[in-house]
C-alpha positions in Angstrom: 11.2 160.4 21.0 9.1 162.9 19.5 8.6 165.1 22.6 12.4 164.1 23.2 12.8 165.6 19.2 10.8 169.0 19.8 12.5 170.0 23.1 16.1 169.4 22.0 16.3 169.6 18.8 20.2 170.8 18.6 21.0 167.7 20.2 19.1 165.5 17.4 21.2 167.6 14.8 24.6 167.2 16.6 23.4 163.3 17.3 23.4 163.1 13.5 26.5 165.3 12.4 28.4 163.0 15.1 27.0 159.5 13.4 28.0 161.5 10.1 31.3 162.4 10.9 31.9 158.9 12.5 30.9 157.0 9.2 32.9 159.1 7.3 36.0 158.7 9.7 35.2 154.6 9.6 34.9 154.9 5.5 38.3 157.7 5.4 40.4 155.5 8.0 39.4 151.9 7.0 42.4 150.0 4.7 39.5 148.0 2.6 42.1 146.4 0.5 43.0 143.2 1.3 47.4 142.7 1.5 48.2 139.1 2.1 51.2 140.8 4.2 48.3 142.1 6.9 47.3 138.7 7.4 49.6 137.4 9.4 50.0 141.0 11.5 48.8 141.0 15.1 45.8 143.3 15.2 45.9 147.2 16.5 44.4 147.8 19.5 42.1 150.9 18.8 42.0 153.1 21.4 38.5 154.9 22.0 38.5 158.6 22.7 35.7 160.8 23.6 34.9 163.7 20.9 34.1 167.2 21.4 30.8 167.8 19.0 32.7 171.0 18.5 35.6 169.2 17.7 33.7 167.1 15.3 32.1 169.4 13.5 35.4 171.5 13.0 36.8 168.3 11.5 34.0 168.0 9.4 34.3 172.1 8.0 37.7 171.0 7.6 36.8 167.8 5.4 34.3 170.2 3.5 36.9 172.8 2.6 39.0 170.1 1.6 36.7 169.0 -0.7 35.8 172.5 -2.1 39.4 171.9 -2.3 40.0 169.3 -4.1 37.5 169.8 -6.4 38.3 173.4 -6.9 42.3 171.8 -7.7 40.9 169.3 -10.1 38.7 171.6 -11.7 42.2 173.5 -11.8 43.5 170.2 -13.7 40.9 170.1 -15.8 41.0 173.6 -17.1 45.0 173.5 -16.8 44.7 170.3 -19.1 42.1 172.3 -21.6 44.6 175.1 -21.0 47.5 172.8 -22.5 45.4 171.4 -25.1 44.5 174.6 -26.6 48.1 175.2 -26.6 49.2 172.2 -27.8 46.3 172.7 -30.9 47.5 176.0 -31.0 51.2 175.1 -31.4 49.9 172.1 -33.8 48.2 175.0 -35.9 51.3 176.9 -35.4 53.8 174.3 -36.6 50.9 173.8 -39.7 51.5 177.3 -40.8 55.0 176.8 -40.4 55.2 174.2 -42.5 52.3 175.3 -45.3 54.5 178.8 -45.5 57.4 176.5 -45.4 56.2 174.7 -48.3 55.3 177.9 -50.5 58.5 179.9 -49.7 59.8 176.7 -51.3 57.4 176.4 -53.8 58.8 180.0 -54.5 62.5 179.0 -54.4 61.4 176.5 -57.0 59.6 178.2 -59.4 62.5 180.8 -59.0 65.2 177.9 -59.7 63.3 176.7 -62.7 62.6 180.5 -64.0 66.9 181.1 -63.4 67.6 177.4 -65.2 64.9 177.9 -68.1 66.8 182.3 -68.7 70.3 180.3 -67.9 69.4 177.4 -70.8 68.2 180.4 -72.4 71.5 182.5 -72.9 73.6 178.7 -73.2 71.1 177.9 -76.1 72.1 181.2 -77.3 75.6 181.5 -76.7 75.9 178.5 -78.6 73.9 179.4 -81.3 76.4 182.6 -81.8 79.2 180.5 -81.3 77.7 178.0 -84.0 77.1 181.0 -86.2 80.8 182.1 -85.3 82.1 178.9 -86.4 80.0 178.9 -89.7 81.1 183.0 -90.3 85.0 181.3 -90.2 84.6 178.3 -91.9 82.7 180.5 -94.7 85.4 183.0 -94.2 88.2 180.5 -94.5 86.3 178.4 -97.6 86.7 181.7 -99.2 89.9 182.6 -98.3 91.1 179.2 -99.1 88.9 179.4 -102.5 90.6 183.2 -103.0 94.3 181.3 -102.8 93.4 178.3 -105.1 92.1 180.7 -107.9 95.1 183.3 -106.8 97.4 180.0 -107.3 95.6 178.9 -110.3 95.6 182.6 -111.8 99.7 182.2 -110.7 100.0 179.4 -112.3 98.0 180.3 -115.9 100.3 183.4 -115.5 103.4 181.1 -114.8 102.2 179.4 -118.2 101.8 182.4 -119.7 105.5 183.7 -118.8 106.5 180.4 -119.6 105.0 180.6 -123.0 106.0 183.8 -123.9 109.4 183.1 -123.0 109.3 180.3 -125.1 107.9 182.0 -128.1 110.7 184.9 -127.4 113.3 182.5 -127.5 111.4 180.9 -130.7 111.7 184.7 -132.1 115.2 185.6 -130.9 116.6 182.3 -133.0 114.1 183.0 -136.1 115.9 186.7 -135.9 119.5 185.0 -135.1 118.8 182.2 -138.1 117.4 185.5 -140.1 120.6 187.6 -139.1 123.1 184.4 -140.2 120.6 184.1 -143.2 121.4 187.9 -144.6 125.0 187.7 -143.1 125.3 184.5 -145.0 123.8 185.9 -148.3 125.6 188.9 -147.7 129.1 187.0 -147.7 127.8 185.0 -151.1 127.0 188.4 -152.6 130.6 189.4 -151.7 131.9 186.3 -152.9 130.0 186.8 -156.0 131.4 190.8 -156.1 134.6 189.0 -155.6 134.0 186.6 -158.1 133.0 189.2 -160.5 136.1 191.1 -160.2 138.4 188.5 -160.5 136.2 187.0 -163.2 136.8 191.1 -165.1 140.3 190.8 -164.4 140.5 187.5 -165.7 138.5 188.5 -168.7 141.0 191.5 -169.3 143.6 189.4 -168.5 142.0 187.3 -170.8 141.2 189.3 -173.7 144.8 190.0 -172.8 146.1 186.9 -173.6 142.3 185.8 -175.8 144.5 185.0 -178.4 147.6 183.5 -176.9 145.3 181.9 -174.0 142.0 181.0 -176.2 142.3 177.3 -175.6 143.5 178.4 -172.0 140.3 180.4 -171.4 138.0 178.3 -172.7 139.3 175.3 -170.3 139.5 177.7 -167.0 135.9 178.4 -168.2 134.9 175.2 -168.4 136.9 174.5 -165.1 135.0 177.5 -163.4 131.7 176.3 -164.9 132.5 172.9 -163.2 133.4 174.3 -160.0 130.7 176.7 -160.2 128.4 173.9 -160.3 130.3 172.2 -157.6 130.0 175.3 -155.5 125.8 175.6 -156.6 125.7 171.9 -155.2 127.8 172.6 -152.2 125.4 175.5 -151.6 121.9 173.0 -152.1 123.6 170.5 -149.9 124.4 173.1 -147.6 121.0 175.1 -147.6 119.6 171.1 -147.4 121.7 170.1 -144.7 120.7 173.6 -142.7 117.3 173.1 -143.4 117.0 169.5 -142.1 118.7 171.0 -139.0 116.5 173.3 -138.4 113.9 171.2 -138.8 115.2 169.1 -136.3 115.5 172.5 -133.9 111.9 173.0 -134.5 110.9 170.1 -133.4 113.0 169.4 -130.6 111.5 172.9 -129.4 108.2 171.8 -130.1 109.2 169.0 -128.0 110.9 170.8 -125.1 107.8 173.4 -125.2 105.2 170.4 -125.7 107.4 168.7 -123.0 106.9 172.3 -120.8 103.8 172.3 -120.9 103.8 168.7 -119.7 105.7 169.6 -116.8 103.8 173.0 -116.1 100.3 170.6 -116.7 101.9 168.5 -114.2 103.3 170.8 -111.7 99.9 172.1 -111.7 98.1 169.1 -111.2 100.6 168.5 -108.4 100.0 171.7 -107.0 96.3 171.2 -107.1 96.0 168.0 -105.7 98.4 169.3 -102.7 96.0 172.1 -102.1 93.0 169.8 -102.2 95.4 167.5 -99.8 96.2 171.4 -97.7 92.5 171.9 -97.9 91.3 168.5 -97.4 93.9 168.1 -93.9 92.7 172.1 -93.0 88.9 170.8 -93.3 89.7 167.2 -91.4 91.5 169.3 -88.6 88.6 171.7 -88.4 85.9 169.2 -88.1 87.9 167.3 -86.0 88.2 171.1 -83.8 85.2 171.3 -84.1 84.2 167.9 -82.9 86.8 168.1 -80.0 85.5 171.5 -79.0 81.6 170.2 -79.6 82.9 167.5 -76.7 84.5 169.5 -74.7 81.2 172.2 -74.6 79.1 168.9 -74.2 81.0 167.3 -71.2 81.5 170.9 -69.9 77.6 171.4 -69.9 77.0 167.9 -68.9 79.4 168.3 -65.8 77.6 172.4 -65.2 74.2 170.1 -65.3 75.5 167.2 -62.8 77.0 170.2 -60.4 73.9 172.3 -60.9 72.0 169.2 -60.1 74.3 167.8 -56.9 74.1 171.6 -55.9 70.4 171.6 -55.8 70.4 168.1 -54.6 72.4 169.3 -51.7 70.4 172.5 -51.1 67.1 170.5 -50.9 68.7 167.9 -48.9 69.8 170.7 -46.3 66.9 172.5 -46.5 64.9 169.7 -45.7 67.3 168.9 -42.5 67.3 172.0 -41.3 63.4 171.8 -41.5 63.5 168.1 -39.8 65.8 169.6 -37.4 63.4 172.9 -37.1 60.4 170.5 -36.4 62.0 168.1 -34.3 63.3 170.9 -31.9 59.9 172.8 -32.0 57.9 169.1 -31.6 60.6 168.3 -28.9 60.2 171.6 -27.2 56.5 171.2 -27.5 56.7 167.7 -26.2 59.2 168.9 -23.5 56.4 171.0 -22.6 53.6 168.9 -22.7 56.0 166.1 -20.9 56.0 168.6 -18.2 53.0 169.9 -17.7 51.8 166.5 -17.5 54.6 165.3 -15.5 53.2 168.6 -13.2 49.4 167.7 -13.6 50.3 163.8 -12.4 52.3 164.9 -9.7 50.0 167.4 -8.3 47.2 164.5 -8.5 49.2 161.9 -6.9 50.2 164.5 -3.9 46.1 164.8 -4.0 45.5 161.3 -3.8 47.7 161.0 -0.9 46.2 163.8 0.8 42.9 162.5 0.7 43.7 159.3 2.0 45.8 160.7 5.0 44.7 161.4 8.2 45.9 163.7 10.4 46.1 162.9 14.4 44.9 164.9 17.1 47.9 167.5 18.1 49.7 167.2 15.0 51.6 170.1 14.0 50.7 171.6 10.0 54.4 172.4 9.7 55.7 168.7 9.5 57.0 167.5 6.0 58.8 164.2 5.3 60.7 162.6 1.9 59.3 159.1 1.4 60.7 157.0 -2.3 58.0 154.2 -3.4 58.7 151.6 -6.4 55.9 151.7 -8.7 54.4 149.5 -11.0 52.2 150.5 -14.7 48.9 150.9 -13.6 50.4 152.7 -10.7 50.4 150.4 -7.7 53.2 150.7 -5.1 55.2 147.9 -4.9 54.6 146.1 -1.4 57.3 146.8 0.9 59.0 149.9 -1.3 57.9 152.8 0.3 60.5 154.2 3.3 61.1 157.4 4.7 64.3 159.1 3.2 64.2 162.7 5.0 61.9 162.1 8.5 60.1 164.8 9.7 61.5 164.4 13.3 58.2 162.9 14.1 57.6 159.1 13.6 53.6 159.4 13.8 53.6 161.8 11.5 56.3 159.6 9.1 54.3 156.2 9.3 50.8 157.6 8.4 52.4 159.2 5.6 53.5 155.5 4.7 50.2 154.5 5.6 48.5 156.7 2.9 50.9 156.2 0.2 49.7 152.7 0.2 46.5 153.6 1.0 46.4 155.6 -2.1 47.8 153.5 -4.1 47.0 152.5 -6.9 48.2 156.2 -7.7 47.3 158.3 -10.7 50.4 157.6 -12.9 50.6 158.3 -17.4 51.2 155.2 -19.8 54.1 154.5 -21.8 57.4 156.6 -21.6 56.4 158.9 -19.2 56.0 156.1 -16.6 59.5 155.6 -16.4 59.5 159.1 -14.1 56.8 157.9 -11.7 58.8 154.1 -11.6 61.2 154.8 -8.6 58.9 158.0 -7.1 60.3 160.3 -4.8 57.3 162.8 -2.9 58.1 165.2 -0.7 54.7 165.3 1.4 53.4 168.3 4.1 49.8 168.4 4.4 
């Protein structure tokens, strides 16, 4: 053995690559899972072949590359997967400061807002305090107008008084001069009379002394007549002057009464006049407040209704800021997800296509060029459904069709993502060419 070992020691070598390469074909090409289906199958007759060491050991350069390969690939996953991590961080770090400068340009917009309400609350408290300042200005200016007519109505009326009692005492003056005028016209017909009197008394006294001696007794009865009926005429005259006395005593005091009864009326009048300016003022100042209420309302409800819009406006503006923002986030997680879906969608194809690779063997004369469409059901967990996998686009060659069958179930279970994106791998269509 030993001499056998230092004479040929190639042989020993390609003794061992050949057991090599033969437990690695038994280990590649053995189904070790069990399928109850397989039980009842006839079993395949193997057919030995002879294999060239060369042959062998170009199969087994082959197997080598293809696992330099396969691990370069999956180290190509693996970094592809750190790849889409660090963008998927980067895009989460992204969407942060997004959302933080999000958050302070609105933070912004709201100490803006409240700066614009507090100057707008600002100029309304000041509008209405000139407009309340306004309203005072008037209602002083109209107090005082209205206080300016009452003492211009008053003064009016002290000067209607006046007139009045001017007037009066003018009349009382133009009868004192009228009774003085019918006083001296009346004294001045009784001095007549008298002058009369006189001369008719001379010519009776010449007529008289005339006839004194024939008419003595004659005389001295006409002069006791005219003594009686100047005594008649002196009381005629008292009872006159009496009787024109008493009436104007009566005119005095019915004047007194008309002018006591005047200033009654004027007293009245004035009264009446005052308490329908105080009525005039009174209604003026009930309409004013009532103005002023009505217009205090109307300013209130108009503020409260500017407040409810101002407040429904920013409500709005929040409420469509903050769905366009949902809407901006859900499209960029979306797109992000989109992204992620498919790269991992990618990443989980490209392993199951590796999977299948590893598990399939190629036969001796079989062209590199061959590709066939095979559709398998899946299950979670990814195992192929027994009996689902069939050929829908052959290759043209049915060796080459049914160990590509073979390996899908030979690879199963296959490398296939939880939850929703399983749903894409369930009914799983692979277009395989080695």
């Amino acid at each position: 053995m030993w001499e056998l070992l230092h004479r040929n020691p190639r042989s020993l070598g390609a003794a061992l690559l050949l057991h090599l390469v033969l437990a690695a074909l038994l280990l590649v090409g053995t189904d070790w899972m069990i399928r109850t289906q397989d039980l009842h199958k006839k079993p395949r007759v193997v057919q030995a072949r002879i294999i060239n060491p060369e042959v062998v050991e170009a199969e087994v350069g082959r197997l080598h590359q293809a696992e330099q390969k396969r691990q370069a690939e999956k180290k190509k996953a693996e970094q592809e997967r750190e790849q889409l991590q660090a963008r998927k961080d980067e895009k989460q770090a992204r969407l942060q400061a997004l959302e933080e400068q999000r958050r302070a340009q609105e933070a912004e917009q709201q100490r803006a807002q409240v700066q614009e309400r507090k100057k707008e609350e600002a100029e309304r408290l000041a509008e209405q305090q000139r407009l309340a300042e306004d309203a005072a200005r008037r209602k002083a200016e109209e107090a005082a107008r209205r206080k300016a007519e009452s003492q211009r109505l008053a003064a009016e009326q002290v000067k209607r008084q006046a007139e009045a009692e001017r007037r009066a005492e003018e009349q009382a003056r133009e009868r004192a001069e009228a009774k003085r005028k019918a006083a001296e016209k009346a004294k001045l017909k009784v001095e007549a009379q008298r002058k009369e009197e006189a001369q008719r008394k001379a010519e009776a006294q010449r007529q008289a002394e005339a006839e004194q001696k024939a008419a003595a007794e004659a005389r001295r009865q006409a002069e006791a007549k005219r003594r009686a009926e100047e005594q008649a005429r002196q009381q005629a005259e008292a009872k006159k002057k009496a009787a024109e006395k008493a009436r104007l005593q009566a005119e005095a005091k019915r004047k007194a009464e008309e002018q006591a009864r005047l200033q009654a009326e004027a007293k009245r009048k004035a009264a009446a006049e005052a308490k329908l300016q105080a009525e005039v003022e009174r209604k003026a100042a009930e309409a004013a407040r009532r103005e002023a209420q009505a217009k205090q309302a109307a300013e209130e409800k108009a503020q409260r209704q500017a407040e409810a819009e101002e407040r429904r406006r920013e409500e709005a503006k929040k409420q469509a800021a903050a769905a366009a923002q949902q809407a901006r986030e859900e499209d960029l997680l979306a797109s992000l997800d989109a992204e992620q879906d498919a790269s991992e969608l990618d990443s989980y194809v490209a392993a199951i296509h590796e999977r299948i690779r590893q598990v399939w063997v190629r036969q001796p004369g079989m062209s590199s060029d061959l590709s066939c469409l095979v559709e398998a059901r899946l299950i979670p967990g990814g195992d192929v459904t027994p009996g689902s996998v069939r050929v829908i686009r052959s290759s043209g060659n049915p060796a080459f069709d049914r160990s590509v069958v073979a390996a899908v179930y030979k690879a199963s279970p296959l490398p296939v993502p939880d939850g929703r994106l399983f749903e894409q791998f369930r009914n799983l269509g692979l277009n395989f060419k080695p």
